[in-house]
Each structure stands twice: as structure tokens, then as C-alpha cells.
VOPAVEX-409626 format. One line per 3 residues: for each residue y negated, x negated, z of C-alpha. Coordinates in pm, 1 decimal. Layout:
BEGIN
Y,X,Z | ...
% end
This chain:
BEGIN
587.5,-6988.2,7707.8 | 478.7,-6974.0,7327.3 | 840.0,-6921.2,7187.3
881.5,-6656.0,7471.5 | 593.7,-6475.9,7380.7 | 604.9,-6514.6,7025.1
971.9,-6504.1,6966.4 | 1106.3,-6281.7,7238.9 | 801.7,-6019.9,7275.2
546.0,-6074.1,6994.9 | 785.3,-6053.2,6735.8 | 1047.4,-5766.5,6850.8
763.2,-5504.9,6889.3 | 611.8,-5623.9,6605.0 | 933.2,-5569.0,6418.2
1027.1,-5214.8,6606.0 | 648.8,-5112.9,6495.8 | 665.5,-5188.2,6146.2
1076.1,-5009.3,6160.9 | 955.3,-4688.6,6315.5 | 658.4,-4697.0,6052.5
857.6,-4705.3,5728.1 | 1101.2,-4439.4,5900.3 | 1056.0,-4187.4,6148.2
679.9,-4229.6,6104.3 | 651.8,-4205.0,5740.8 | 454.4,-4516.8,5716.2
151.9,-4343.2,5913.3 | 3.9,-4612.7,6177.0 | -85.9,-4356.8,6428.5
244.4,-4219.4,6479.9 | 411.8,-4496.7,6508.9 | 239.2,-4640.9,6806.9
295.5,-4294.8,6923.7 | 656.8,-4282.6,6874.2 | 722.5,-4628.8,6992.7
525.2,-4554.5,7314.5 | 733.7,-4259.9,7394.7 | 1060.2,-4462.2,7324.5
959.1,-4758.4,7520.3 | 919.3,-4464.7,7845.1 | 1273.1,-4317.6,7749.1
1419.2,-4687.8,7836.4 | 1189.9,-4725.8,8136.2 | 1302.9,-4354.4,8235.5
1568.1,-4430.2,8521.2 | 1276.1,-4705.9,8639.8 | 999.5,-4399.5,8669.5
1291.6,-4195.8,8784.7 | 1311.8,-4446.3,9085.7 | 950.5,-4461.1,9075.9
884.6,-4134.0,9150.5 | 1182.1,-4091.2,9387.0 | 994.9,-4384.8,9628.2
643.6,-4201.9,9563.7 | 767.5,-3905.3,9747.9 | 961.6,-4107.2,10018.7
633.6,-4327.8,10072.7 | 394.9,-3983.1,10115.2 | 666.5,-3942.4,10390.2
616.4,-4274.4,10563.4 | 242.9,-4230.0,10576.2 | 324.5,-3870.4,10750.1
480.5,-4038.9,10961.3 | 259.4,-4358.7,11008.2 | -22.7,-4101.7,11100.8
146.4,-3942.3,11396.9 | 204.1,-4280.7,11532.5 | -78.5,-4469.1,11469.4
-261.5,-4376.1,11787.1 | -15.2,-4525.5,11959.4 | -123.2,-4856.6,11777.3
-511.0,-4797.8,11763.8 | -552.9,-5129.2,11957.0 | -280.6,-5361.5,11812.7
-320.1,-5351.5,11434.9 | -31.9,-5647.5,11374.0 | 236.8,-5365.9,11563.3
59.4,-5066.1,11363.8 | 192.3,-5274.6,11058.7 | 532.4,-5382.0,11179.9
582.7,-5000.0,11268.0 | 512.3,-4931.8,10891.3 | 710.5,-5172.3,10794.2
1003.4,-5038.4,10995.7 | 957.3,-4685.1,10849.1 | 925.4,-4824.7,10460.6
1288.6,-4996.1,10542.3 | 1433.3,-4685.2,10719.4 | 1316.7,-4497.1,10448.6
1389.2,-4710.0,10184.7 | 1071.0,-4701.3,10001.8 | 1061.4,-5025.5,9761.1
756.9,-5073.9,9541.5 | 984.0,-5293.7,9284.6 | 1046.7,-5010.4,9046.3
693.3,-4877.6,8966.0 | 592.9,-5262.2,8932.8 | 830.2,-5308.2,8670.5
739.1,-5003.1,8465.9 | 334.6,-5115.8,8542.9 | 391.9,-5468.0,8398.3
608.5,-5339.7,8104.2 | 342.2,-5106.1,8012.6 | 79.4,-5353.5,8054.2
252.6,-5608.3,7843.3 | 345.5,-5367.9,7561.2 | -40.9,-5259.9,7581.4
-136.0,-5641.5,7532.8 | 136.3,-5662.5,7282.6 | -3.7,-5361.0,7066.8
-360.2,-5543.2,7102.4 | -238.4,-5879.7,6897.4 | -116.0,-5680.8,6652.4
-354.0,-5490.6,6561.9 | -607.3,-5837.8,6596.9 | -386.8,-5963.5,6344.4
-34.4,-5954.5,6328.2 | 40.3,-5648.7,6058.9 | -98.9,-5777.7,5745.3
-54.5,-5945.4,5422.2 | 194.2,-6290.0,5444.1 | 177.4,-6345.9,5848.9
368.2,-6003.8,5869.0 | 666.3,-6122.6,5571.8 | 698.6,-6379.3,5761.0
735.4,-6240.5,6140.3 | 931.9,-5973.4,5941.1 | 1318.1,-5988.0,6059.2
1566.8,-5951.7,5720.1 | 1655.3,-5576.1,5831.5 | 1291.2,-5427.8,5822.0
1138.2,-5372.9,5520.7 | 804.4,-5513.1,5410.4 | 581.7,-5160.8,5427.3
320.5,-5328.9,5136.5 | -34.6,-5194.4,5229.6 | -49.9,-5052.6,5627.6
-153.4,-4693.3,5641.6 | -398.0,-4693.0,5946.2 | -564.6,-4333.1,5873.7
-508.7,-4087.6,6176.6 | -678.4,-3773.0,6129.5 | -986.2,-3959.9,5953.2
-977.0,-4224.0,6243.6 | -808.4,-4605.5,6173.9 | -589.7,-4709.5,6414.9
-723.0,-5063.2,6417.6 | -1101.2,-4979.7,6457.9 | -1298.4,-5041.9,6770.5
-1554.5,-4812.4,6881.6 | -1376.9,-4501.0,6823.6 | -1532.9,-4238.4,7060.2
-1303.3,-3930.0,7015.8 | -989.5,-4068.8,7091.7 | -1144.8,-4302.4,7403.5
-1331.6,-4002.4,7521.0 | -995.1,-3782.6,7529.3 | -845.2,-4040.0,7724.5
-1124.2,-4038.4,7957.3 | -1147.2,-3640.8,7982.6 | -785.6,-3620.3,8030.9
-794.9,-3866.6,8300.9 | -1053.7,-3697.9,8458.4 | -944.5,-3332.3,8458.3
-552.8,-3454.3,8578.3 | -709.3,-3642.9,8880.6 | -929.1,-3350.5,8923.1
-631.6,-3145.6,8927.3 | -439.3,-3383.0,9196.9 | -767.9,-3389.6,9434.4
-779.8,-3046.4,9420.9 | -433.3,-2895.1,9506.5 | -457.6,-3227.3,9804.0
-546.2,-3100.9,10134.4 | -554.7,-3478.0,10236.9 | -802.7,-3615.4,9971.2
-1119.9,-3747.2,10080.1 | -1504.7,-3662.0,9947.3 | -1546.1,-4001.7,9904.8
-1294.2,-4008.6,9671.4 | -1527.0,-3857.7,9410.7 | -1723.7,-4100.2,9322.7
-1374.1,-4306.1,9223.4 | -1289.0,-3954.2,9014.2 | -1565.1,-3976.1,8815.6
-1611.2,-4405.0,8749.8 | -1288.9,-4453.2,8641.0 | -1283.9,-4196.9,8368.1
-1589.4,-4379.4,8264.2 | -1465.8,-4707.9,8256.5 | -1153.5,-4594.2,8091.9
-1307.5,-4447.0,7810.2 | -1608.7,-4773.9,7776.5 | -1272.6,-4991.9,7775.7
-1077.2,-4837.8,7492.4 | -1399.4,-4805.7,7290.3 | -1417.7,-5156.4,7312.7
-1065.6,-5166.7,7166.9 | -863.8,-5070.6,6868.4 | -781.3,-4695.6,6829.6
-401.8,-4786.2,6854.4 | -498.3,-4858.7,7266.0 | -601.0,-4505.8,7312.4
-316.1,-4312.1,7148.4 | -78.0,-4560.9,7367.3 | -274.5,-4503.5,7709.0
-318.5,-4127.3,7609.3 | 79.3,-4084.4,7536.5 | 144.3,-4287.8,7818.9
-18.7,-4047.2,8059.9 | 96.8,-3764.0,7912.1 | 459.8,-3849.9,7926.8
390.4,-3914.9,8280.1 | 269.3,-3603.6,8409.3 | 582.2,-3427.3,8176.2
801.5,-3636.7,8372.6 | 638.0,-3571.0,8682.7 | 589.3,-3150.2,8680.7
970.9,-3186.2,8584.9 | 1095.3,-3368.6,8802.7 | 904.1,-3127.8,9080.5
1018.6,-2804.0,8953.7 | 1377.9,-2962.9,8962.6 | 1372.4,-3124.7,9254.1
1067.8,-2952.4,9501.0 | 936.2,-3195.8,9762.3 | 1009.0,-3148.2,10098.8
757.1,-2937.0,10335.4 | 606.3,-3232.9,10546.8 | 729.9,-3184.7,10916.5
434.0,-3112.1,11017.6 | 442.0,-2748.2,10862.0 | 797.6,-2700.4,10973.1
702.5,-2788.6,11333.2 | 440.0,-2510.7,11284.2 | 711.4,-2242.4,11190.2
% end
């Protein structure tokens, strides 16, 4: 498990960090983990592609779960095996958004070790592979904020406030959503934001990226391809 993680993850994004820094970058810390975040979703793309596919596919299913479920009330184990039936019919398969949850999360636990100490001084010449060049003193500066720094409160508290006013948005234009659902809207913007503040700055420009690149991907990919009106609606016309 050490050579795995230090060999074949540790040391590759380590290595594709420093590369994007000396180049596209201009050896500016901030950008990089910018940049590298929004080329590690280009290679996931045909996973969140899939991912998105099954998301509408499963709002179908539980359409379709709710019309039925009366017919279940009093045997829960058949209420599931009717799910069941309609994820398979429907081919709705949870395997692709895993993927692109654990990738994220390891590259996020990734980023964290190397900012804790994996990009200076002789530890980096050595994890350094012959093709990327040593970049001498890191610059960490982003916008007067360092990259590495904990308790950073603008760039946590964008995340937070972006996180808030998208889920805002979601609840909103949801005829479904539930008022108990609020109190979830508002805590985990919160606890967002108190987590990145406890980490380096690097964490928030990768979560903030992250979600932005998401909800690109996800007004595109419903302007080019518009859900289907649930059948409820087109039972009503």
C-alpha cells in the first residue's frame, strides 16, 4: 500500500503539479491547482457524462417508485424489490458517479500531503521525475492569499456562499423539495466553509473549481439535451 500510494499516486500528481506550475501556470501555486483540477474533470468527463445520464434516469425511477408505492405500504421488503426492478429496467447504475466521487476525494487528499509537505526544498528533487524541472523557490501568493495557509476565510467563505446560493437555487426551481430540507441548506455551507478553514488554501480553490465545473457541465448538458416532462404532466395534457 505505501509504494502504491507513494509511487503510483503521491508522486504522479506531485509531478503533474510541479509540470503545470513551471508551464501553463507560470510558476504561480494558485493556478496550478486550478488548472490541474480542471484537467483531472476533462479525463473524468465521459464518467460525469454517465453520471449525469443515470441522475436523470434515477429521478425517473423514483417517479415511478411513488405511483407504486401504495401498493407496497404494508410490505416494505416488495416496496424494495419493486425498486430494484425499475433501477435494472431502467438501467440506473450508481458505479459511475462513485468513481468520479472517490477520484475527487483522493486527488483532494492527494493535494493535502503536498501542501503538508511534499513541494519543498530536497524531498521535492528527489520525488522530482528527470522530465520536470526543479521550480527553485514555490510561488504560493494568490491574490495576497498563500496557497498553503490554513485559516484563510475568503476563499473558504466563497466556497461556502457558493454552495449555499447553488443549493438554494436547486430547492427553489424543485417543486418536490421538502421544508425540512432547510436546515441541511444552511449546515452544510457552514461546515464546508469551518472545514476548508481548517485546511490549506489550495483545498478551497480545488473544491471551489470542482463545483463550478460541475454546474458548467450540468446547465450544458440540460440545454443540449432537456429532460424529459415526468409522465405525470403528460398524463395531465
Amino acid at each position: 500500500m505505501g509504494f502504491i500510494w507513494s509511487v503510483c499516486l503521491f508522486q504522479p500528481l506531485l509531478n503533474a503539479l510541479v509540470w503545470i506550475y513551471n508551464t501553463l501556470a507560470h510558476q504561480n501555486m494558485g493556478w496550478a491547482v486550478i488548472i490541474l483540477t480542471v484537467c483531472l474533470r476533462v479525463v473524468l468527463l465521459p464518467l460525469s457524462i454517465i453520471s449525469g445520464r443515470d441522475s436523470d434516469r434515477q429521478k425517473k425511477v423514483e417517479e415511478e417508485a411513488r405511483r407504486v408505492a401504495a401498493s407496497f405500504k404494508n410490505d416494505p421488503e416488495a416496496e424494495k424489490e419493486e425498486y430494484r426492478k425499475m433501477m435494472k429496467k431502467n438501467r440506473v447504475s450508481p458505479w459511475a458517479k462513485s468513481i468520479v466521487l472517490l477520484l475527487q476525494f483522493l486527488v483532494f487528499l492527494l493535494l493535502y500531503y503536498v501542501f503538508v509537505g511534499g513541494i519543498f526544498g530536497e524531498k521535492l528533487i528527489q520525488l522530482l521525475y528527470p522530465s520536470v524541472s526543479f521550480p527553485g523557490l514555490i510561488n504560493n501568493n494568490f491574490y495576497g492569499h498563500n496557497v498553503g495557509e490554513v485559516h484563510d476565510v475568503l476563499w473558504a467563505g466563497i466556497c461556502g456562499l457558493y454552495l449555499f446560493v447553488m443549493n438554494l437555487f436547486q430547492k427553489i426551481t424543485d417543486k418536490n423539495w421538502q421544508k425540512s430540507e432547510a436546515v441541511f441548506l444552511v449546515l452544510f455551507p457552514i461546515f464546508t466553509f469551518v472545514l476548508l478553514w481548517m485546511l490549506p488554501m489550495a483545498k478551497s480553490l480545488f473544491i471551489l473549481t470542482t463545483m463550478v465545473f460541475s454546474d458548467i457541465l450540468s446547465l450544458l448538458r440540460h440545454l443540449l439535451v432537456p429532460a424529459a416532462k415526468p409522465a405525470a404532466e403528460t398524463a395531465k395534457k
